[in-house]
C-alpha positions in Angstrom: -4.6 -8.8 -23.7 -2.6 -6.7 -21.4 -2.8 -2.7 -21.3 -2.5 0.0 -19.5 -5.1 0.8 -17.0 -6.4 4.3 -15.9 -3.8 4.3 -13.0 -0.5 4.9 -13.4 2.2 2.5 -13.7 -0.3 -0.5 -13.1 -1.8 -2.6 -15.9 -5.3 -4.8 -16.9 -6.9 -7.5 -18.7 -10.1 -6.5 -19.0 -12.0 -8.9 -20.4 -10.5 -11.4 -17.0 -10.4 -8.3 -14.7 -7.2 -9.1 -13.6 -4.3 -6.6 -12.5 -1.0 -6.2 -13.5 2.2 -4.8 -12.2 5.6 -4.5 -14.7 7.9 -7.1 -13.1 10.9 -5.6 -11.5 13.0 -8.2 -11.5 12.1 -10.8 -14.2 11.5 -14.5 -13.4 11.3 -13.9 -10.0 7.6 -14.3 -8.2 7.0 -13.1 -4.8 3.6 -15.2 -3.7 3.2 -17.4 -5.8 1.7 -14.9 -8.4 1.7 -15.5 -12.0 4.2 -14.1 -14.5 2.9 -13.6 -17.7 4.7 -12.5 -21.0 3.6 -10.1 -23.7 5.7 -8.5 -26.1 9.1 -9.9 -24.6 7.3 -7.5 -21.6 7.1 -9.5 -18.0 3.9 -8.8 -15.9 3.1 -10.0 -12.4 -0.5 -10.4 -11.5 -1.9 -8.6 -8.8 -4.4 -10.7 -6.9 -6.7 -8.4 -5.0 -8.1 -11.1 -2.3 -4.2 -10.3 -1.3 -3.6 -7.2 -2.1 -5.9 -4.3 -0.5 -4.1 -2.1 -2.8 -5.4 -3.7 -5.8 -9.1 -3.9 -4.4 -9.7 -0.6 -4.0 -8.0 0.1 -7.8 -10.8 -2.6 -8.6 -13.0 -1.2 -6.8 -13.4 1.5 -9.1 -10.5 4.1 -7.5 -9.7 6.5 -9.9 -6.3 7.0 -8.7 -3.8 5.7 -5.8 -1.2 8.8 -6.3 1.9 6.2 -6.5 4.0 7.3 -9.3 7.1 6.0 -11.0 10.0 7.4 -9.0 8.1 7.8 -6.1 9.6 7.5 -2.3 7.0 5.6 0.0 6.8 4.9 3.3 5.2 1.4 3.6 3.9 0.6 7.5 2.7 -2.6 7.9 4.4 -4.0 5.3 3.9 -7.7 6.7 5.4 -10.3 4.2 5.9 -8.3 1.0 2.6 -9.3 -1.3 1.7 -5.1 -1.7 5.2 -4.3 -1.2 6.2 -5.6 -4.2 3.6 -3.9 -6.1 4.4 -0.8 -5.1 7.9 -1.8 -5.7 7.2 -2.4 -9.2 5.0 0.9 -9.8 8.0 3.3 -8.1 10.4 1.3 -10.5 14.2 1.3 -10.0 14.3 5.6 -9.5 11.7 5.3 -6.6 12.2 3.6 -3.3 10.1 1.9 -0.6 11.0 2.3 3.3 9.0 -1.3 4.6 8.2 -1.1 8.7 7.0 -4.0 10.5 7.1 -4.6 14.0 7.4 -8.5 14.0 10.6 -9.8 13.3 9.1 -13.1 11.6 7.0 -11.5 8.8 9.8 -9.1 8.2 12.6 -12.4 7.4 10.0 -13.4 5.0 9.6 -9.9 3.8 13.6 -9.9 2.8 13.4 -13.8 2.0 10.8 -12.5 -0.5 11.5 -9.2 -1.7 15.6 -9.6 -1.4 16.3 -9.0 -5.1 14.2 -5.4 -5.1 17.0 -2.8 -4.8 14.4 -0.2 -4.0 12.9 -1.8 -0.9 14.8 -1.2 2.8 13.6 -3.7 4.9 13.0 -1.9 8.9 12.0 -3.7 11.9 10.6 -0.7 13.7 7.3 0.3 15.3 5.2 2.5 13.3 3.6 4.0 16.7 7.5 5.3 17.5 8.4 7.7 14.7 11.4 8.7 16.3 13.1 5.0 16.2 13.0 5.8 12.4 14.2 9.5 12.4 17.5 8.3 10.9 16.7 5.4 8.8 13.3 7.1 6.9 13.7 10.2 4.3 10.9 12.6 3.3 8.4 10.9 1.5 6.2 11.3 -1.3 3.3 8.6 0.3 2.6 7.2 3.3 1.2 3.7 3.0 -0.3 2.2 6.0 -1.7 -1.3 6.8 -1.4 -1.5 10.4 -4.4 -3.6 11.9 -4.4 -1.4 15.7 -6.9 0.7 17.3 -5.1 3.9 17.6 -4.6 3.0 13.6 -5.6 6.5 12.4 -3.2 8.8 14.8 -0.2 6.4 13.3 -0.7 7.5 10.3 -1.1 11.1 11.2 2.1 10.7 13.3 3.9 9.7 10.7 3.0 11.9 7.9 3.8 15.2 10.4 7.3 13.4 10.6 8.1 12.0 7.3 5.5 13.5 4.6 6.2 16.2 2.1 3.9 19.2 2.2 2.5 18.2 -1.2 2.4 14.3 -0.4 -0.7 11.6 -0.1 -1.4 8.9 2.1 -3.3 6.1 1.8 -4.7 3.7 4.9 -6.4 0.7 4.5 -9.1 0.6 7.8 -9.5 -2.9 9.3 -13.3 -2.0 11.1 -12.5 -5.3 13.7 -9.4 -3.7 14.6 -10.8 -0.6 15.9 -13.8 -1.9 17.5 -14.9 -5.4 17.0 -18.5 -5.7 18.7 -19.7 -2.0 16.0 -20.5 -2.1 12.8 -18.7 -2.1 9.8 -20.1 1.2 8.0 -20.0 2.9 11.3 -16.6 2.8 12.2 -15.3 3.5 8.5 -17.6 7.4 9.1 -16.1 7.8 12.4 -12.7 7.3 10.8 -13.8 9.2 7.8 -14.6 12.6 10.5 -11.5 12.1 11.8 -9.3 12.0 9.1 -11.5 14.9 8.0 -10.2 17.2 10.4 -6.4 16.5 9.3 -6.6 16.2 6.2 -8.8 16.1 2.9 -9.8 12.3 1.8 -9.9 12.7 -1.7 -11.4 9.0 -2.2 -12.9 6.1 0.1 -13.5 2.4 -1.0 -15.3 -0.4 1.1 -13.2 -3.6 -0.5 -15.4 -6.0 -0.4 -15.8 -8.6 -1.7 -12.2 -8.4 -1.8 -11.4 -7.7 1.9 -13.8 -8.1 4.6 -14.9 -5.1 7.1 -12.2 -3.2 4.8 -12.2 0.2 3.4 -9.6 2.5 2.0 -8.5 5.9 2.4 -6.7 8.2 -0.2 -6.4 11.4 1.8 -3.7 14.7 1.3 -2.5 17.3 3.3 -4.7 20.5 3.6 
């Protein structure tokens, strides 16, 4: 039986402890996820060994501040399997801007993701706002899933240049990107001070077993 979770917009079977997402656009699967039917209602589950989104919801987050209607600001958005998600959650009123550098996750990302109306595809780098000055609005959330070092000042860039004063961002921390010879829990508390000093983290998740050497941050502006 499918119902409505705690978090808005996304939706459970708890007895399987699976996730769900409202389908956007019916009959139509994005990676290979199942579509399952309730009440003439279409639901696409949300696998969180590919979703880092829907770890840290299962990993006990109370809430991910996406909202129906929402504008987002998705960097790293690689092939589309989150993307869509959040596609689904914003519904047809919100809209997802989705930045990746390379140009052959982003063909997959509109092969995938070509019937969303609410998703604008841009090959850009994250690390240049400026290159996206005219193609981004303000935004209600920054998402970012950028596996770099300098990970944590391109999020800060971005939400000085595209964030709304009352707006949240949330960054999912790959510890091997930042340093891959330190450990784990070290490098998510030296991320954690930084963003500290920007910003207030108003939640933190390790994903395992989900994600390995993963954690995420929900943070807002002070």
């Amino acid at each position: 039986m499918i119902t409505k979770s705690k978090i808005f917009e996304v939706y459970e079977d708890r007895a399987r402890k699976n996730l769900y997402t409202l389908n956007l656009t019916p009959g139509k699967r994005v990676y290979d996820e199942q579509l399952v039917r309730q009440n003439n209602i279409e639901y696409r589950e949300w696998d969180a060994y590919s979703s880092k989104l829907a770890a840290v919801i299962l990993n006990k987050c109370n809430n991910i501040f996406l909202r129906k209607g929402d504008v987002v600001l998705y960097l790293g958005s690689a092939s589309g399997t989150t993307v869509s998600h959040v596609s689904d959650i914003v519904g047809k009123d919100g809209f997802v801007f989705a930045v990746d550098v390379a140009p052959r996750v982003m063909r997959d990302l509109i092969f995938n993701c070509g019937a969303r109306k609410n998703i604008s595809p841009i090959l850009a780098n994250a690390n240049h706002t400026k290159e996206m000055i005219e193609r981004v609005s303000m935004v209600d959330v920054v998402y970012q899933d950028v596996a770099q070092k300098d990970q944590v000042d391109i999020l800060l860039k971005n939400m000085k240049m595209f964030l709304k004063k009352d707006g949240y961002a949330i960054i999912a921390i790959k510890a091997r990107s930042i340093d891959v010879t330190g450990h784990p829990k070290q490098i998510f508390r030296e991320v954690m001070e930084k963003l500290e000093k920007e910003l207030i983290v108003v939640d933190y998740k390790i994903l395992e077993p989900y994600q390995k050497d993963h954690a995420m941050f929900i943070c807002k502006n002070k």
